[in-house]
DSSP file (Angstrom, degrees, kcal/mol; ACC not computed):
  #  RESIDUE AA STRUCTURE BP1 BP2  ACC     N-H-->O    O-->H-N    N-H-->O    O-->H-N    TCO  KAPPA ALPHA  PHI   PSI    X-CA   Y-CA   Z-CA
    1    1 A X              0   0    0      0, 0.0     7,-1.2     0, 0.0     2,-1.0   0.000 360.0 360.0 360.0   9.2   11.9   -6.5   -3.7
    2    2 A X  B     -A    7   0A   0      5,-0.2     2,-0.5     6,-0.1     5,-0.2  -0.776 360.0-171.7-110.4 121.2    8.1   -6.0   -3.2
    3    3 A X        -     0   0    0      3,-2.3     2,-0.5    -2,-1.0     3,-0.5  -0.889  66.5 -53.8 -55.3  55.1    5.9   -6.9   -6.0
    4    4 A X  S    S-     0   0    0     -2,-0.5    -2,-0.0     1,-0.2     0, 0.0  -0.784 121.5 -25.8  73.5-113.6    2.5   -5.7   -5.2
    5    5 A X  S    S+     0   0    0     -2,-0.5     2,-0.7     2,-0.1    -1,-0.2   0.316 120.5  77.7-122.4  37.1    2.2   -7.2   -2.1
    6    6 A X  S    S-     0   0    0     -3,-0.5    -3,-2.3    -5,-0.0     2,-0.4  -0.851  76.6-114.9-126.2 148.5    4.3  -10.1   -1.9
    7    7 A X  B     -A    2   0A   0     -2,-0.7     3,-0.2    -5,-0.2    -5,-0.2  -0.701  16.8-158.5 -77.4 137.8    8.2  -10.1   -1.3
    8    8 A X  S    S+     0   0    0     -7,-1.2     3,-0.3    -2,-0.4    -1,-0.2   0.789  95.4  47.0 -81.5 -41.9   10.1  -11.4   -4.2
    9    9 A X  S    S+     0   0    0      1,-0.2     3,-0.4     2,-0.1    -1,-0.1   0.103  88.2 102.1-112.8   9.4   13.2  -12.3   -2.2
   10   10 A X  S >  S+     0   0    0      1,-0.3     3,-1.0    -3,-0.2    -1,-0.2   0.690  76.1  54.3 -68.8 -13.5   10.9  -14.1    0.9
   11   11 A X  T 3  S+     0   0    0     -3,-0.3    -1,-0.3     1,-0.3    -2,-0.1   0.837 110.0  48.9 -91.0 -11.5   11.5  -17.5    0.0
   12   12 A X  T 3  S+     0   0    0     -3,-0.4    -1,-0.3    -4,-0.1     2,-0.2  -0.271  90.3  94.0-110.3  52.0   15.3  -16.9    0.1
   13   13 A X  S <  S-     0   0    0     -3,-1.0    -3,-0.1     1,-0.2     3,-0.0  -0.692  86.5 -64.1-114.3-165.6   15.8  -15.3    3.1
   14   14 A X     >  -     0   0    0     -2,-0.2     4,-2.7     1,-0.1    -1,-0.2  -0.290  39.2-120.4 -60.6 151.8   16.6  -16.6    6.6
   15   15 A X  H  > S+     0   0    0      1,-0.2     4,-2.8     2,-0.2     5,-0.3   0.951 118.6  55.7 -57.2 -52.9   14.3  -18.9    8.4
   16   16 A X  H >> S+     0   0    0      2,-0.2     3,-0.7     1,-0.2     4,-0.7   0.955 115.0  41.1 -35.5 -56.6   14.1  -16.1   11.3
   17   17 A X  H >4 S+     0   0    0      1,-0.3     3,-2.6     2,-0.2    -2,-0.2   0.990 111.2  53.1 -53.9 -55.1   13.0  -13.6    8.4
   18   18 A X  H 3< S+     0   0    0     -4,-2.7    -1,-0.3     1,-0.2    -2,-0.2   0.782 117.7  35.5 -38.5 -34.6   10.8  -15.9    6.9
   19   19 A X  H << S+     0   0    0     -4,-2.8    -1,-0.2    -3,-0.7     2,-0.2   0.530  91.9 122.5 -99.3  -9.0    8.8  -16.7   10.4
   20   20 A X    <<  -     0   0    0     -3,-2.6     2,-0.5    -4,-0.7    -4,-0.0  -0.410  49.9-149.7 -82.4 128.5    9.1  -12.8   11.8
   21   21 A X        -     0   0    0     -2,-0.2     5,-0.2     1,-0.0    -1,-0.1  -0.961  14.7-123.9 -99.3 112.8    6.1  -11.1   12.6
   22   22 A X     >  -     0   0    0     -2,-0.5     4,-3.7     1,-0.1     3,-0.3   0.200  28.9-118.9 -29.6 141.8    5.5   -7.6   12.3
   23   23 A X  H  > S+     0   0    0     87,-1.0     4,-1.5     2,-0.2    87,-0.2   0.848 117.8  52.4 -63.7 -44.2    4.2   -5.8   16.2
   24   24 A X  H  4 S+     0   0    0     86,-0.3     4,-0.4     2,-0.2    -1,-0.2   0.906 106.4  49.5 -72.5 -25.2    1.2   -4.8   14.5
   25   25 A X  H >> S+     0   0    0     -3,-0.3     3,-1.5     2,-0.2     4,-1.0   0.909 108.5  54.7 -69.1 -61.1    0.5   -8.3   13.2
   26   26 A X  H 3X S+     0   0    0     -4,-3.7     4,-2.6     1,-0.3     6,-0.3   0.760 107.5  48.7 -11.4 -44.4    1.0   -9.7   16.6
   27   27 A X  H 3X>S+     0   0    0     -4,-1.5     4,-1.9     1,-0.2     5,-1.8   0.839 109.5  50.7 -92.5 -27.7   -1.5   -7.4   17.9
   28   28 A X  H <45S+     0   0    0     -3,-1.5    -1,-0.2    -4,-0.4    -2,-0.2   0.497 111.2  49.9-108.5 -32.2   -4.2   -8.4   15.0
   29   29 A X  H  <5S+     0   0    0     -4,-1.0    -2,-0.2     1,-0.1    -3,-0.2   0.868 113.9  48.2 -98.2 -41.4   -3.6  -12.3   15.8
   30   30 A X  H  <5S-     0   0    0     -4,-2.6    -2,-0.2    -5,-0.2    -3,-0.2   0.934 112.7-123.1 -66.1 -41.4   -4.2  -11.3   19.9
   31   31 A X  T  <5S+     0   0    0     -4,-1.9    -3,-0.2     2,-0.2     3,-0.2   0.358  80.0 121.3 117.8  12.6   -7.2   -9.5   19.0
   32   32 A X  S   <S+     0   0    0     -5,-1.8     2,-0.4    -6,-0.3    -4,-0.2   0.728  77.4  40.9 -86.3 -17.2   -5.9   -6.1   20.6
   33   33 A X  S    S-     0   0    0     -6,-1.5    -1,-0.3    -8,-0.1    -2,-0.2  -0.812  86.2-120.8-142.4 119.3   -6.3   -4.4   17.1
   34   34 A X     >  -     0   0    0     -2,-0.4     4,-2.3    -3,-0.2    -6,-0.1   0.205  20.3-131.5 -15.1 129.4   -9.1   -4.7   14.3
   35   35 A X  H  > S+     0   0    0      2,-0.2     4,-0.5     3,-0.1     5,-0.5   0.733 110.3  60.2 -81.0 -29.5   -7.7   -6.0   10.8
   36   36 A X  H >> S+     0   0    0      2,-0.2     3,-5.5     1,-0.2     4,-1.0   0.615 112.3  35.1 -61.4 -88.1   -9.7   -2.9    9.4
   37   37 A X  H 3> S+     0   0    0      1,-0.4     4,-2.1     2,-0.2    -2,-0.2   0.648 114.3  57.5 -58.5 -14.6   -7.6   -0.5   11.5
   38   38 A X  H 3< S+     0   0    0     -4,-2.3    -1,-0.4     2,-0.2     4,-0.2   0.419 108.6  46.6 -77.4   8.3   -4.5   -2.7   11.0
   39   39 A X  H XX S+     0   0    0     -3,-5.5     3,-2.6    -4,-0.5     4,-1.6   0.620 109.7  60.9-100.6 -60.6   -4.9   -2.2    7.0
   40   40 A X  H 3X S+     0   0    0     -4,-1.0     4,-2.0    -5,-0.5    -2,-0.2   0.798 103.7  45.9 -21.3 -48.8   -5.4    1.4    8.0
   41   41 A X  H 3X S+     0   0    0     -4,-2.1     4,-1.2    -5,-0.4    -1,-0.3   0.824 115.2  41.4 -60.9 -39.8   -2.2    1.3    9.3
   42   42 A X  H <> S+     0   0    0     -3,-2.6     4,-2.9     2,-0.2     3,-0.2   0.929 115.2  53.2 -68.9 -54.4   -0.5   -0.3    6.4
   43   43 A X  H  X S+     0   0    0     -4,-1.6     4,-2.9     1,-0.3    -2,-0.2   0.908 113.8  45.8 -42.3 -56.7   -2.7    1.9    4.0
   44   44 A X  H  X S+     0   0    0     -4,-2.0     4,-2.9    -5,-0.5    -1,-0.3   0.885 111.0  49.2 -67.2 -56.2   -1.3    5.0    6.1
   45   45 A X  H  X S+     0   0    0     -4,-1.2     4,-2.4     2,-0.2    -2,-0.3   0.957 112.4  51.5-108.8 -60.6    2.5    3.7    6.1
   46   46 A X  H >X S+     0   0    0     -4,-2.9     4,-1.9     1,-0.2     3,-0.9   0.853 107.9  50.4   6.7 -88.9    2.3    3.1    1.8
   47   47 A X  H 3X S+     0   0    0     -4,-2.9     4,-2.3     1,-0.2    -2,-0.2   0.866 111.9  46.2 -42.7 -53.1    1.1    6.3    1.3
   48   48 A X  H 3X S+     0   0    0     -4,-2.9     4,-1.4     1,-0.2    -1,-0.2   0.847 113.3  54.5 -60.0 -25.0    4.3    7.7    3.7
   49   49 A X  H <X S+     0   0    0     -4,-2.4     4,-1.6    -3,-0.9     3,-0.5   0.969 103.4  51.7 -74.8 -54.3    6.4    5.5    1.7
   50   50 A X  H  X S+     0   0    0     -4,-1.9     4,-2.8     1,-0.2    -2,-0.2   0.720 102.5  61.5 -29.6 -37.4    5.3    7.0   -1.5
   51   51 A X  H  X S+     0   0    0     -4,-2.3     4,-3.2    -5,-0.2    -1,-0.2   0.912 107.4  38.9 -64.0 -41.4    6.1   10.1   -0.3
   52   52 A X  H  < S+     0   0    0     -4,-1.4    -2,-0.2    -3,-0.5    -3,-0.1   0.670 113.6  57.7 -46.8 -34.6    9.9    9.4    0.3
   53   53 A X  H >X S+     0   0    0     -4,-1.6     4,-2.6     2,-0.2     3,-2.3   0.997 112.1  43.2 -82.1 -72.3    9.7    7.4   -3.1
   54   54 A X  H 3X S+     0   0    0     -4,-2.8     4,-2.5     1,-0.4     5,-0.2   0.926 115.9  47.4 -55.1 -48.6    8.3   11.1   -4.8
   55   55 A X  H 3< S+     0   0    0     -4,-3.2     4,-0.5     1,-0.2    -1,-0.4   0.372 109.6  48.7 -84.5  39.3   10.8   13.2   -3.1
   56   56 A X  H <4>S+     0   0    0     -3,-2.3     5,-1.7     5,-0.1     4,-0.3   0.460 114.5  48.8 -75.1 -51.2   13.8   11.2   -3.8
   57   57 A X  H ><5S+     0   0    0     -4,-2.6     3,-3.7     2,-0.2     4,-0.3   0.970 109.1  52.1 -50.0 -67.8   12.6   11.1   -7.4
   58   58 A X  T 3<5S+     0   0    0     -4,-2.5    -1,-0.2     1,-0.3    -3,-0.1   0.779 113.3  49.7 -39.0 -53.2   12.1   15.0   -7.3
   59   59 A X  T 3 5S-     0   0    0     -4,-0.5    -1,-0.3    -5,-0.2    -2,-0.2   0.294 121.5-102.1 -77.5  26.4   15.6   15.0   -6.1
   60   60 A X  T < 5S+     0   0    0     -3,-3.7     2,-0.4     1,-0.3    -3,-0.2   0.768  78.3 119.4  61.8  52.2   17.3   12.8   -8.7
   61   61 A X      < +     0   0    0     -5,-1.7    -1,-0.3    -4,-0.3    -5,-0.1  -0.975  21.7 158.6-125.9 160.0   17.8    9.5   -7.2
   62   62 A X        +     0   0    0     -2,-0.4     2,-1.1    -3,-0.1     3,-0.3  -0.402  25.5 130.0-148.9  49.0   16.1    6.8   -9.0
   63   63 A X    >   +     0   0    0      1,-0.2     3,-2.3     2,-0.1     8,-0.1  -0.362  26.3 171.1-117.6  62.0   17.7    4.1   -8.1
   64   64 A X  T 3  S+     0   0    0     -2,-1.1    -1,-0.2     1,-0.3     4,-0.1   0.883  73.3  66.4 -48.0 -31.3   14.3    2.2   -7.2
   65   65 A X  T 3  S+     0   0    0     -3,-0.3    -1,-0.3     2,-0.1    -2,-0.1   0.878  88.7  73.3 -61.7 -32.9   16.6   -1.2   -6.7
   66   66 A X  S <  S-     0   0    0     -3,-2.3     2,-0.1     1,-0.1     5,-0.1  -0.287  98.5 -84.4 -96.6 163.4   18.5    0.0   -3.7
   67   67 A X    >>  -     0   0    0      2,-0.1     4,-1.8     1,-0.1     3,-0.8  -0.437  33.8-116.1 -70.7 150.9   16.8    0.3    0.0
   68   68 A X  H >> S+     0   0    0      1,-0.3     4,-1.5     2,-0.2     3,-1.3   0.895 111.5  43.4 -22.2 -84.4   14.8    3.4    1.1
   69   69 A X  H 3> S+     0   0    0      1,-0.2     4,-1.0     2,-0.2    -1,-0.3   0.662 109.4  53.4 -52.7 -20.1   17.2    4.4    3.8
   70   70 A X  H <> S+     0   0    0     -3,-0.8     4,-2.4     1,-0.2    -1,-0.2   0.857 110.1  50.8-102.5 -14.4   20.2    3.9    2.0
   71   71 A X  H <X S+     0   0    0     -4,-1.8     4,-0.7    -3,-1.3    -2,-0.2   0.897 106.0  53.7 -31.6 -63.1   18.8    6.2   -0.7
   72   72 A X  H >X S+     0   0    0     -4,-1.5     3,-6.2    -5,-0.2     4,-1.1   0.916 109.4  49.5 -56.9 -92.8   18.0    8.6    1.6
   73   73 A X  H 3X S+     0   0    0     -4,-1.0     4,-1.7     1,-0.3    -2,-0.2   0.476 115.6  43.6   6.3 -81.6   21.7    8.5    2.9
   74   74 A X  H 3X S+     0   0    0     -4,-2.4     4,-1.1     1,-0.2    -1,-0.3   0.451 109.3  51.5 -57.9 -14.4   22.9    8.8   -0.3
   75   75 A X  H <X S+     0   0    0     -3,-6.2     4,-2.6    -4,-0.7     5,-0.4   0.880 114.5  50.9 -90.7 -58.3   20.4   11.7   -1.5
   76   76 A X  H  X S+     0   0    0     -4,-1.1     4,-7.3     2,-0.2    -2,-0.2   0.940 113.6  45.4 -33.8 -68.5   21.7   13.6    2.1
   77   77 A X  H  < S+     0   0    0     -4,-1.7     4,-0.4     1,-0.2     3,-0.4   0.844 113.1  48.2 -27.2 -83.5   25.4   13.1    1.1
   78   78 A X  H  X S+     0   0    0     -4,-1.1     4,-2.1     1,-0.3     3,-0.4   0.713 115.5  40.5 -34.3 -64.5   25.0   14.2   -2.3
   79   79 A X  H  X S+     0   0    0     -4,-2.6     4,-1.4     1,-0.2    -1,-0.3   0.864 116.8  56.4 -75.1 -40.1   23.1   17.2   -1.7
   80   80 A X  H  < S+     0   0    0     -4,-7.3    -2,-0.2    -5,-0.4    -1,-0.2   0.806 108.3  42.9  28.0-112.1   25.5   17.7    1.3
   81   81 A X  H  4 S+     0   0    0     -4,-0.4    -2,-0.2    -3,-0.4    -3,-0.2   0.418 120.1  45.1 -94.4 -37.7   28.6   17.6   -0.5
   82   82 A X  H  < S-     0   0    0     -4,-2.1    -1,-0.2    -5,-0.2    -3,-0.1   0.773  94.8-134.7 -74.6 -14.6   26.9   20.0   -3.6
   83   83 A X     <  -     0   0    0     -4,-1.4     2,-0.3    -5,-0.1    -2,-0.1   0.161  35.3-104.9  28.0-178.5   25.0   22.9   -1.5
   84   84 A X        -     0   0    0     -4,-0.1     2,-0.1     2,-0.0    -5,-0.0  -0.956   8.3-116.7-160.7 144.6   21.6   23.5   -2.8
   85   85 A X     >  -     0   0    0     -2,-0.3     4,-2.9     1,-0.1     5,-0.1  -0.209  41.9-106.5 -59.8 155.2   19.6   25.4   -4.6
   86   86 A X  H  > S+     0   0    0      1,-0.2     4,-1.8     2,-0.2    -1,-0.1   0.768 117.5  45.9  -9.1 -61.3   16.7   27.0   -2.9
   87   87 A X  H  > S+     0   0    0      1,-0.2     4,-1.7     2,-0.2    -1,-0.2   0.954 113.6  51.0 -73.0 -54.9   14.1   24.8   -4.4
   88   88 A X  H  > S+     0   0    0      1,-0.3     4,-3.0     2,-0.2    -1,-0.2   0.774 106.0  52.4 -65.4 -22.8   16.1   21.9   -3.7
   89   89 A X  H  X S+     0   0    0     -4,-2.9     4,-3.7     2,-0.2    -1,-0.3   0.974 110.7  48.8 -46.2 -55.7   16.7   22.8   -0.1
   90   90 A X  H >X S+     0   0    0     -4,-1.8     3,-1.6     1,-0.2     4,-0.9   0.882 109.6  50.3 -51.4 -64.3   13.3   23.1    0.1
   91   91 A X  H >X S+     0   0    0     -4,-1.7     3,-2.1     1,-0.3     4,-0.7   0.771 118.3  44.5   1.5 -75.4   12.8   19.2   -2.0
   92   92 A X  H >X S+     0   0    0     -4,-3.0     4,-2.0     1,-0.3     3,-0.8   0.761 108.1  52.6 -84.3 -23.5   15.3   17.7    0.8
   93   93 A X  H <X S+     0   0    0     -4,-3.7     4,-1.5    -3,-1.6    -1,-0.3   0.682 114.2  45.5 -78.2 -13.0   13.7   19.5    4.1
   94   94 A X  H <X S+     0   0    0     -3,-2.1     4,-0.8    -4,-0.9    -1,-0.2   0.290 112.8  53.7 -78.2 -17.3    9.9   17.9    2.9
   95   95 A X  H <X S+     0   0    0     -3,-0.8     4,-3.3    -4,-0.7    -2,-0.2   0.795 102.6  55.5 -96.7 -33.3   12.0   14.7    2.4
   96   96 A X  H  X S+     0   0    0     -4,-2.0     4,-1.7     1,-0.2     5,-0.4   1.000 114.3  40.8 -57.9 -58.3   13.5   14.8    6.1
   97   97 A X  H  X S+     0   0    0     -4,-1.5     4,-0.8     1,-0.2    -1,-0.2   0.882 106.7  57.3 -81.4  -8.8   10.1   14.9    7.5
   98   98 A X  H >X S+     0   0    0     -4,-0.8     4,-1.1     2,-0.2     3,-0.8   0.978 115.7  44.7 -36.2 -55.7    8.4   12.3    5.2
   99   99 A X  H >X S+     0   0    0     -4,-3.3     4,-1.9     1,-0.3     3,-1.1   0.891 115.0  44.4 -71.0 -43.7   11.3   10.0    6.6
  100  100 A X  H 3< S+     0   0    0     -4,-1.7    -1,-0.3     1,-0.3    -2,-0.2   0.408 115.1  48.4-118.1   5.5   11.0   11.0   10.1
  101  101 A X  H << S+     0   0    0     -3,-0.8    -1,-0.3    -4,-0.8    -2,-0.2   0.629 112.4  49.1 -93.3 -28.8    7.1   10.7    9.8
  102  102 A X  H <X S+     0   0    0     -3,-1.1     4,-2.4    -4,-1.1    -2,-0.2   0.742 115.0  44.6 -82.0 -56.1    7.4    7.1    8.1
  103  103 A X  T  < S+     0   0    0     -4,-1.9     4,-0.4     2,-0.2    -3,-0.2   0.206 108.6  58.0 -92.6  32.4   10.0    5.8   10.9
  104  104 A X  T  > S+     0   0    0     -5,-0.1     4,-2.9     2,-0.1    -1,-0.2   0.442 108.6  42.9 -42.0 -50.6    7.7    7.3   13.3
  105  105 A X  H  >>S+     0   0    0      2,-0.2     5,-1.2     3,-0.1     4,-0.9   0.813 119.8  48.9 -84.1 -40.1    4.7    5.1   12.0
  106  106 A X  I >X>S+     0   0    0     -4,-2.4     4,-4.6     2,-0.2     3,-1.2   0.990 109.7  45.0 -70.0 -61.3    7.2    2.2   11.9
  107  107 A X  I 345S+     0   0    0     -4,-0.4    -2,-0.2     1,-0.2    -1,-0.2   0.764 121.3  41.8 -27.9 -50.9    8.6    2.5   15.1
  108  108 A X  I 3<5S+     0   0    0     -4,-2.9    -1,-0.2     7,-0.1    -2,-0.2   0.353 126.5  21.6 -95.7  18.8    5.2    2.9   16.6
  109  109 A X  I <<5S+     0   0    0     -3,-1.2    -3,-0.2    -4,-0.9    -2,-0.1   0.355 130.7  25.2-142.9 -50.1    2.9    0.4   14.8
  110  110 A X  I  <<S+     0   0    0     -4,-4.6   -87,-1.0    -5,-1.2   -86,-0.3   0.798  92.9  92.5-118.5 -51.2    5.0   -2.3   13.3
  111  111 A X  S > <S-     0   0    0     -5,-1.0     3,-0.7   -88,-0.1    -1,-0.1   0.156  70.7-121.1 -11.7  77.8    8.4   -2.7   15.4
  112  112 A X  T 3  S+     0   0    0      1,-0.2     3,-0.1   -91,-0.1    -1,-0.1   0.053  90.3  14.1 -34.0 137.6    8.6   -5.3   18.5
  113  113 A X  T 3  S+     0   0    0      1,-0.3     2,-0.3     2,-0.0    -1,-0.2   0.609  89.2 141.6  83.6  14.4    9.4   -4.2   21.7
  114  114 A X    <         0   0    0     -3,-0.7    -1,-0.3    -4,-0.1    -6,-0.1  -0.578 360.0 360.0 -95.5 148.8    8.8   -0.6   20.9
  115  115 A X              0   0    0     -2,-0.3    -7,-0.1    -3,-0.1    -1,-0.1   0.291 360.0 360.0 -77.5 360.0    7.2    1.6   23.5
C-alpha cells in the first residue's frame, strides 16, 4: 500500500494504527536522535527493503500486492517443496540474509519496547 511515501490504506485503518508511532520516531520527537540520522535510518531500511523486493523478483515472485513477509514465506515454501538449482540456492541464501538484515534494522530502530 505505499505510494511514495504515504500509505494508501492509512485513512482506513484502525484508530490505534492510525495514531502509532514508530520507536525511532519517538526518539526524534524526545530529541534523543537527530532527524538527519533518523532519515538515515529510513534511507538505510529502503534500501534493505529493495533488496528483498530484487531477490524475490530474481526468484520469481512478483506478486508486489501481497506483504513482504508473506512473500518471503511463500518464496521459502516454493523453493522448499521444488529443490533448487545451484544458482537459485544461491538467489534464496542472499535473500535469507537481506531478510534477516532488514528485521534486524527493524527490530533495532523502529520497533517499541525493543532492547
Amino acid at each position: 500500500m505505499l505510494e511514495g511515501c504515504r500509505c494508501r490504506i492509512y485513512a482506513e485503518r484502525p484508530a490505534h494504527c492510525r495514531n502509532f508511532d514508530c520507536a525511532l520516531l519517538k526518539k526524534v520527537k524526545a530529541g534523543t536522535v537527530s532527524h538527519a540520522d533518523a532519515l538515515r535510518k529510513v534511507r538505510l531500511a529502503r534500501r534493505r527493503v529493495a533488496k528483498v523486493l530484487a531477490l524475490l523478483r530474481a526468484l520469481g515472485d512478483d506478486a508486489e500486492q501481497k506483504p513482504l513477509m508473506a512473500r518471503v514465506r511463500r518464496t521459502a515454501a516454493r523453493l522448499g517443496d521444488a529443490g533448487s538449482h545451484p544458482d537459485t540456492a544461491e538467489l534464496y541464501g542472499r535473500l535469507t540474509v537481506a531478510v534477516h538484515d532488514l528485521n534486524r534494522l527493524l527490530a533495532d530502530s523502529f520497533y517499541p519496547g525493543q532492547p
